[in-house]
N, C-alpha and C positions, 0 to 999 in steps of 0.2 A: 492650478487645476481646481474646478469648482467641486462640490461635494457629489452633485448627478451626475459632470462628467464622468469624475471620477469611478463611478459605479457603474458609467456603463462600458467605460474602457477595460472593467475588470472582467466583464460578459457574464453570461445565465448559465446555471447548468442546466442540463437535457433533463425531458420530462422522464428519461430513464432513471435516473438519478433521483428525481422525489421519489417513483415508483418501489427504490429499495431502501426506504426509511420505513423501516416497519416498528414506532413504539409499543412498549406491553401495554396491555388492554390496561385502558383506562387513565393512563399517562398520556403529558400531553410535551410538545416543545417547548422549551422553557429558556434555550439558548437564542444566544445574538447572530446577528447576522455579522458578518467580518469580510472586508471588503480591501486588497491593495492592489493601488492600481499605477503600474507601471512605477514599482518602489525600485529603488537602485541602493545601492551602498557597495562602497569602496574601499579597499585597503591601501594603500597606495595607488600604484598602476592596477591592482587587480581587481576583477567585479566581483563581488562576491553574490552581488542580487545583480540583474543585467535588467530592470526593466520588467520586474515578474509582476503579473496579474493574472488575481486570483478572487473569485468570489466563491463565499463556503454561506450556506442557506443555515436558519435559523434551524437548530439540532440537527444536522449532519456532521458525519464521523468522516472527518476528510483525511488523508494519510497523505504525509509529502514523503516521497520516496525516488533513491537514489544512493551513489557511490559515495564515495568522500570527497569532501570538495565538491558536492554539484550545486549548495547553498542550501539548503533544508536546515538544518540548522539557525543558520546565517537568518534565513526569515522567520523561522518561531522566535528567536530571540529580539527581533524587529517587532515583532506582535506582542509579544512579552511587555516591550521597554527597558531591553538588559541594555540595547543600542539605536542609535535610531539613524533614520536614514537619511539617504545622501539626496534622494531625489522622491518623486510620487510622492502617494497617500497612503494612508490606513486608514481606516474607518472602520467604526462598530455602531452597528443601526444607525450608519449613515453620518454620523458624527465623528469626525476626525480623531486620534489621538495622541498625535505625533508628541505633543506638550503635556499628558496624562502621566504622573511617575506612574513607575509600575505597582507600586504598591494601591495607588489608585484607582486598578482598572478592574480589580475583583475577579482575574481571574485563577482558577485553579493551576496548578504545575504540580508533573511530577518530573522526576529527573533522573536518569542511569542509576546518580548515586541517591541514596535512599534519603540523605540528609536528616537525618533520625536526630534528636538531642539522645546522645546515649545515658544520662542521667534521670533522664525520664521516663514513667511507665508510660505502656500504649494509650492508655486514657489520657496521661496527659501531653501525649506527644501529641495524639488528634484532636482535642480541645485547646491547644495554643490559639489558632489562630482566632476560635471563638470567644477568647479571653483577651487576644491584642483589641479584638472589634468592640472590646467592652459589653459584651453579651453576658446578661446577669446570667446566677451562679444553676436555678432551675431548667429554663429555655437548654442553657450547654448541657447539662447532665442528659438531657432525654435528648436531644439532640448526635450527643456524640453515643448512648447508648442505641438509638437506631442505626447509626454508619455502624459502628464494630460489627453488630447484625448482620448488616446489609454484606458487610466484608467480610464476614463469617471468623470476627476475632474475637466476639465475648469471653469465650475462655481462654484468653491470652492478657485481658483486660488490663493485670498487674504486673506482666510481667516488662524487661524493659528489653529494649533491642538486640541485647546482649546474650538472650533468652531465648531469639528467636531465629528460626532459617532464612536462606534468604531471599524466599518467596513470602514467610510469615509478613519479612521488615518491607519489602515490595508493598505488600496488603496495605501495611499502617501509613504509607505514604500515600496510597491511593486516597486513603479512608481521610487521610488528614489533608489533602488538596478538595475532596467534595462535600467535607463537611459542612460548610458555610451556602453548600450547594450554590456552586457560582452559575453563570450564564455560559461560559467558555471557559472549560479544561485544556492545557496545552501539556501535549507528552512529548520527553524528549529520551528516543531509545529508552524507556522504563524497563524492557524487559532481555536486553543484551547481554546481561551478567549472567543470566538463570538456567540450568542446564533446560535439552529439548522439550522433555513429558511435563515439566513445572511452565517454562513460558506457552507450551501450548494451551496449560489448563488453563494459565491466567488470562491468555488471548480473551477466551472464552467467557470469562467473568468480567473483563473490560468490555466486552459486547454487549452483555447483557446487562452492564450496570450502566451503558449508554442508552439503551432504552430504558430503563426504568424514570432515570432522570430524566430526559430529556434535554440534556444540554447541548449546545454544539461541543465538537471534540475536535481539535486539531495535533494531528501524531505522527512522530518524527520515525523512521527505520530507515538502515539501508539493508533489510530484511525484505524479500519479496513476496514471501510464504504468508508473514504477518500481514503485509497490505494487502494480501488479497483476500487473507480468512478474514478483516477484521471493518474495513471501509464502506462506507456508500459509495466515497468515487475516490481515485487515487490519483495524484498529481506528481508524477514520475519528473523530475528535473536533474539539468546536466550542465555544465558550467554556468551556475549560476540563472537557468533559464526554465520554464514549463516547458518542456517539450509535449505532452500531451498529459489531459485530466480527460476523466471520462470515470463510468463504473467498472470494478473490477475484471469482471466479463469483456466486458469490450477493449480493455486496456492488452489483455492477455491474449483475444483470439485476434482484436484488429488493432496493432501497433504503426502507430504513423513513421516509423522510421527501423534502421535497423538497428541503432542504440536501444530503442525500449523494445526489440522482440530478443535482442540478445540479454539483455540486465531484466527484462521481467521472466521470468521462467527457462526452461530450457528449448534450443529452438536451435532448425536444421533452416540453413537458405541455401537454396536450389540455384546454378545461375540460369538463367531460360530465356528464350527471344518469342517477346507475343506474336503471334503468327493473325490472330483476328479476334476481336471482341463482339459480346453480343449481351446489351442489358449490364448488369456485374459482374457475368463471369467472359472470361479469356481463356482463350487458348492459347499454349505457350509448345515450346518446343526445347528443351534438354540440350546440354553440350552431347550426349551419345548419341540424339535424335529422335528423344523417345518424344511422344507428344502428349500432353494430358491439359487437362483445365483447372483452374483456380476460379477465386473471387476477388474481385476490386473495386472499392466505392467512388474511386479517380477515377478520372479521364485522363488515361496513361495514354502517350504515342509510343507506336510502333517500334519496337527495339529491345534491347536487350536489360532485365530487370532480376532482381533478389525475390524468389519466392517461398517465404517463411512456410516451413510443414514443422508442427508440432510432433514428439518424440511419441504419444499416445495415441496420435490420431493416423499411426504409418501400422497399416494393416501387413502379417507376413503368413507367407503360406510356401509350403516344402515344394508346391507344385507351381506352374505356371497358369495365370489368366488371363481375363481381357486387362486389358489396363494394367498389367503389372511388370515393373521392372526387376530385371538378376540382379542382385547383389549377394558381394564376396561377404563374408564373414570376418570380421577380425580381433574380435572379443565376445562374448559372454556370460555374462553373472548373473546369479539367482540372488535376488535380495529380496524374498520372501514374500511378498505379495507378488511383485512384478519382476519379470526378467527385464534387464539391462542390457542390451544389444548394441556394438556399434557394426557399420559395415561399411563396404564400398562399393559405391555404383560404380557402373560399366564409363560414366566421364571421369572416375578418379575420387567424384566426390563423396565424402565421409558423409552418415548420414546415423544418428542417437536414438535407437526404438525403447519405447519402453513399455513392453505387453503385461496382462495380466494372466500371474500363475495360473492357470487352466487344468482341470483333469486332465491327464494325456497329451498334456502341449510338453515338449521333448526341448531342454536347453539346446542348439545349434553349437556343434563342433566351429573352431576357428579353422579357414580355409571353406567352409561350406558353401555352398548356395544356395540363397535363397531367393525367393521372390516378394518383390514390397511394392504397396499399390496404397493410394489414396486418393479419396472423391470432392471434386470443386469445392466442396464447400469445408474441407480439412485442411485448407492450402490459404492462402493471402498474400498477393502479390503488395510488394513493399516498394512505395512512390521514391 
């Protein structure tokens, strides 16, 4: 495969996609472009890469996400050069790398385990790599005193890993993968080990030190909360395959399948037979016969289809309305911003609400009735 074809079999992202690259004022992209197209790699009989292509745009924050086993891994470590593949390309600005050691390719890595020299203070655990590159002894000093800065670990400067939480030792491996300020940082789960309040602060500091730099970032989870707080676009994969890339947004409200509306967020599917289309929305009809409207960017034929409603976007009211269906009750919980609802429609089917705690909104006794409605454009018929 030539080097163009190769880039174009990897395909463009959507102009939505540049849209949510927003650097800090005055930074500019400083990352590669990284390009595999139709990479494979095998374990024996098994695929672990089935032919995945993937193009990530100079400074985008691409997140591959999935179960275990879907390959994420399997291809950062391909990009990496921990293994190389069986079939396709890589490419970084269009130049192959398949024959690049990895030590060669200048990119950053952080990794679950923190890889810390425990012998070493934070200064000198994040000045390594600018001392293997033989960077005189001035340049390193002011150099690694900006990253600690930037990672908010100056006053930690002497101490050694051993000293620190395990969100501090998270920071120093950050600090110690961008200090060289590479082109492409690759993350692999960095924040898996760290209890909820500490991985979300870190989310938050991994975003905003990917705009500062301007690198490309490519970040491994099978966390779905992470890839949606944290990505431009997310490349949701499943036995070793993209099933769908796209931005956050659109990954979560319009899933091409019913693997990524069940594995990205929480999600109810309706079964329902479309009765007549018109533009993008359908009309569908209910196992009980109730009939309501969705949205769909396919050209679905006539028949019977999975219609994904979100747990947020199922409106409920103690009374009956236009458009709204009975359902039983069969649990209840207060879990402090939001009540947690399950119920059952009049077809049998279970259906997940999840409303916000309200003045005077009354948790629902189990056995109650209630009534749940939602509007075409809260619904997405699944091809």
């Amino acid at each position: 495969m030539t080097t163009s074809s190769a880039m174009r079999a990897a395909g463009q992202p959507g102009a939505a996609a540049a849209a949510t690259r927003s650097p800090a004022s005055g930074s500019q992209a400083i990352g590669s472009r990284i390009t595999a197209a139709g990479v494979i790699k095998r374990y024996g009989s098994f695929l672990a890469a089935d032919g995945v292509s993937l193009d990530i745009q100079p400074g985008e924050f691409v997140t591959l996400l999935g179960p275990s086993g879907s390959g994420k891994t399997t291809l950062l470590n391909l990009i990496a050069g921990f293994q190389k593949p069986d079939g396709g390309a890589i490419l970084v600005d269009g130049k192959p790398i398949d024959r690049v050691p990895t030590h060669r390719r200048g990119f950053g890595m952080v990794f679950q385990s923190y890889a810390l020299f425990p012998n070493m203070t934070v200064t000198q655990n994040v000045a390594f790599p600018l001392r293997m590159a033989g960077i005189d002894r001035a340049t390193s000093e002011r150099r690694v005193a900006e990253t600690l800065e930037m990672m908010r670990l100056s006053e930690h400067a002497a101490k050694t890993p051993a000293e620190m939480s395990g969100g501090q030792q998270q920071r120093v491996a950050i600090a110690r993968a961008i200090v060289m300020r590479p082109r492409v940082i690759l993350m692999d789960e960095p924040l898996s080990a760290l209890d909820r309040r500490l991985r979300e602060s870190i989310q938050i500091e991994i975003r905003d030190l990917h705009r500062t730099l301007g690198s490309t970032f490519l970040f491994v989870t099978h966390d779905q909360g992470e890839a949606l707080a944290m990505s431009d676009r997310i490349a949701v994969m499943d036995a070793g395959r993209v099933v769908q890339i796209g931005t956050p947004t659109d990954v979560y409200r319009h899933p091409v399948n019913r693997f990524v509306a069940a594995f990205v967020g929480e999600s109810n599917l309706i079964e329902a037979e479309i009765l007549q289309r018109r533009g993008t929305t359908v009309t569908l009809k209910n196992r009980s016969g109730q009939v309501f409207e969705a949205e769909s960017r396919d050209q679905i034929d006539l028949g019977r289809v999975a219609v994904l409603v979100r747990p947020e976007r199922i409106a409920v009211s103690a009374e009956p309305g236009p458009g709204a269906m009975p359902a039983t009750v069969r649990s209840a919980l207060f879990l402090g911003e939001i009540q947690r609802i399950e119920a059952e429609l009049e077809s049998g089917e279970r259906v997940l609400i999840r409303c916000a705690d309200t003045a005077g909104r009354r948790l629902p006794d189990p056995g109650a009735t209630i009534w749940v409605s939602w509007g075409s454009e809260d619904c997405w018929v699944l091809s």
